[in-house]
N, C-alpha and C positions, 0 to 999 in steps of 0.2 A: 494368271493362275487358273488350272484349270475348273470349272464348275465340279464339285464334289457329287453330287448329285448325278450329274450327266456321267462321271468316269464310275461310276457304281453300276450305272446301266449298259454302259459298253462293254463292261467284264463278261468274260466269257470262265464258266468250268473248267476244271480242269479233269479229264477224264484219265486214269491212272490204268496200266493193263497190269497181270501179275509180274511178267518181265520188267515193267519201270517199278515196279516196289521193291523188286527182288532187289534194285543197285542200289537204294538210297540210304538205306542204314546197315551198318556193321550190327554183330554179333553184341559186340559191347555196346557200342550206342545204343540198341534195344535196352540192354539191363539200365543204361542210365537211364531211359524216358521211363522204364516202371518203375526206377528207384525214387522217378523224381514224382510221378503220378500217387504213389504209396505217398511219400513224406507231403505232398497237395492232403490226405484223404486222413493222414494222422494230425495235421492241422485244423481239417474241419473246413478246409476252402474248396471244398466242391460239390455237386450235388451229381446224384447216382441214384436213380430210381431200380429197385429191384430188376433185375433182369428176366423178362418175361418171355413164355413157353409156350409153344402151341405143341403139341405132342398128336400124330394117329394112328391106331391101332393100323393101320393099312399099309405104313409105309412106316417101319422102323427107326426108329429117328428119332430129331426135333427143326424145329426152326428155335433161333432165338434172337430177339432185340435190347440190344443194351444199350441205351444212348447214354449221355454224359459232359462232364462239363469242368472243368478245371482253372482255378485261379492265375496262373502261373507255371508253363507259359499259358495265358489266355487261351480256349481254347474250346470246342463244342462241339461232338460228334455223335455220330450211330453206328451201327453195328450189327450188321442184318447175317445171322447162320444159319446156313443151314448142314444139320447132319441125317446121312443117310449110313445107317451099318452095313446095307448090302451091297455100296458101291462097288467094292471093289473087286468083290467074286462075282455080281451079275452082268455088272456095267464096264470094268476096268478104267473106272473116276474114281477118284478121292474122295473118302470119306465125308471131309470137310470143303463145303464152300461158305463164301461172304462175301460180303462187299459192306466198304466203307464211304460212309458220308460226314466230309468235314464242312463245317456249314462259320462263316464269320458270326461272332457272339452279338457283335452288334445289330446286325444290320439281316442277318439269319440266313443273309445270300450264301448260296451252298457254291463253297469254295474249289473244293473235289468231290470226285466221286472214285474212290478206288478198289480196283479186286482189294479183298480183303483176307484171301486165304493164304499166302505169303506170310501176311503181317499178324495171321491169328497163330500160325506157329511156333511164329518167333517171339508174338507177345507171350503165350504160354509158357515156351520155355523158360522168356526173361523171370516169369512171374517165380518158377522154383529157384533160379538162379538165385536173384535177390532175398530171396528166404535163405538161401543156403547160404549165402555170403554172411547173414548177420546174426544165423543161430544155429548154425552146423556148427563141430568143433574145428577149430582152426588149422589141425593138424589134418586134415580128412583126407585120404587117396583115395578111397573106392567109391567111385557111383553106379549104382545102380538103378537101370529104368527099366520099369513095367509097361509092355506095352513099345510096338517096334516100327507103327508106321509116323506120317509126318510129322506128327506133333513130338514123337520120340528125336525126329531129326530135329526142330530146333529146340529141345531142353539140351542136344548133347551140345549143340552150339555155341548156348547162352551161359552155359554152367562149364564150358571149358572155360569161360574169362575169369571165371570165381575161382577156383581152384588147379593146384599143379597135380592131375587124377597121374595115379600109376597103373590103374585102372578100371575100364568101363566096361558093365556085363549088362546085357539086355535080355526081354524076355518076352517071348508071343508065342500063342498058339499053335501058329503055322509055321512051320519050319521054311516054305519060300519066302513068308516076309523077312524072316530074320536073315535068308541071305542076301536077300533084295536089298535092307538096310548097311550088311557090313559090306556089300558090293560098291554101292554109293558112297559111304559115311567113311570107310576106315585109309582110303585115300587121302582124307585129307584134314588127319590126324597121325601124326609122326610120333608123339611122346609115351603113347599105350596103346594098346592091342585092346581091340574091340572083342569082349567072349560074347557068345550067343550061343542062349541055353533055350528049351524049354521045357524047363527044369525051373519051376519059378523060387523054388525054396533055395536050389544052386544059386540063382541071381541075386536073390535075397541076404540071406542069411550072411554075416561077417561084414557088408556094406557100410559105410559111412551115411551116406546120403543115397535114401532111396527117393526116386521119384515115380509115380504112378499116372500113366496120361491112357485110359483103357474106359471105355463105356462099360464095363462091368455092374451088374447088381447086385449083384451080393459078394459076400468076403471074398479075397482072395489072396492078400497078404495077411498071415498070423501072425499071432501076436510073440508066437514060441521063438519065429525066426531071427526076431527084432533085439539087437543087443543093445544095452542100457546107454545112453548115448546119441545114439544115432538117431539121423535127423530123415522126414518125412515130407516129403511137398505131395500130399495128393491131390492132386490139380482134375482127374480126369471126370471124379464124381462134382458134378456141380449144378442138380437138379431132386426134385427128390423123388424115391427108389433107386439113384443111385450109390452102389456103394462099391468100395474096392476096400477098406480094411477092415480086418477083424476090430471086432467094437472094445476088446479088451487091451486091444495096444493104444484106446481113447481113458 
């Protein structure tokens, strides 16, 4: 048998690029790792130190770190972002970067190291997804998302597993994002027609399931549009000064 000791030291990282993240998990399997992360956290079997900010007036943004740790499956990692808002009209990058660090709990050897902007898309969108599965109405067809670049791509991803939509309307400032996404996105979606409005009260207003993934500060969903019912993932504000809904739809 080999020496336990000695095969700990001959491990080698695993270095992960966005293309090998992009094949490794489905649409659905994301929802199930946050579904299954969520029921770890309503348990009380993990530990999550607040997610910490470095913000500068110089470069519109943040960075942030969220490490973490879960019972089952066993599990240990970090979670280094960065956002920049001018990416994409200064630079044409992404908004969003990261990269992730999965490290063994025992032993703390850092197991991977992977881009992590792939997997932060997809985990956001699971994160509405799974909201929407267990306190949207059951009957729900209409989504609507606030907000039209990547992270708009995988909420429509994650939340077409949840429900059979008749219809999905999005919504951004710029009229090229919004074609840029239904140019990409509504290939390969057969069941509903993608509307793209910027018309945010259009997108809104009569939805089932709104989701909002936008750096926004202050309101920008009211409260007037919102019919009695309908369900809300606002995912994008997650710092503070951030806000995206009117405070009386709280």
């Amino acid at each position: 048998m080999a020496n336990r000791t000695e095969s700990w030291r001959n491990r080698k990282t695993l270095i992960l690029s966005r293309t090998d993240m992009m094949g490794l998990l489905t649409p659905a399997e994301y929802v199930a790792c946050v579904e299954q992360a969520y029921r770890m956290h309503g348990e009380g079997r993990f530990v999550m130190e607040p997610k910490g900010h470095i913000v500068l007036d110089k470069y519109p943004g943040e960075w942030e770190a969220m490490p973490s740790y879960i019972e089952e499956p066993e599990a240990a990692a970090c979670k280094w972002v960065s956002i920049r808002e001018q990416n994409r009209e200064r630079f044409d990058l992404p908004t969003v970067f990261s990269i992730l660090i999965y490290t063994h709990p025992e032993t703390g050897f850092p197991l991977a190291i992977c881009d992590g902007s792939f997997h932060t898309v997809m985990r956001t969108g699971a994160a509405a997804a799974v909201s929407a599965k267990w306190l949207a109405r059951p009957d729900s067809t209409t989504l609507a998302i606030v907000g039209a670049g990547h992270m708009a791509e995988g909420t429509l991803a994650t939340c077409n597993e949840t429900f059979a939509w008749r219809g999905v309307r999005v919504w951004s400032r710029s009229r090229a994002t919004l074609d840029h996404f239904v140019a990409s996105q509504q290939p390969k979606y057969r069941d509903f027609k993608i509307h793209a409005s910027l018309d945010l009260e259009e997108v809104v207003r009569g939805a089932d399931v709104v989701v909002t993934v936008t750096p926004a500060r202050g309101p920008i969903v009211m409260n007037e549009w919102i019919s009695e019912g309908t369900h809300i993932a606002a995912v994008g504000a997650d710092k503070g000064g951030d806000q995206e809904l009117d405070p009386r739809i709280l």
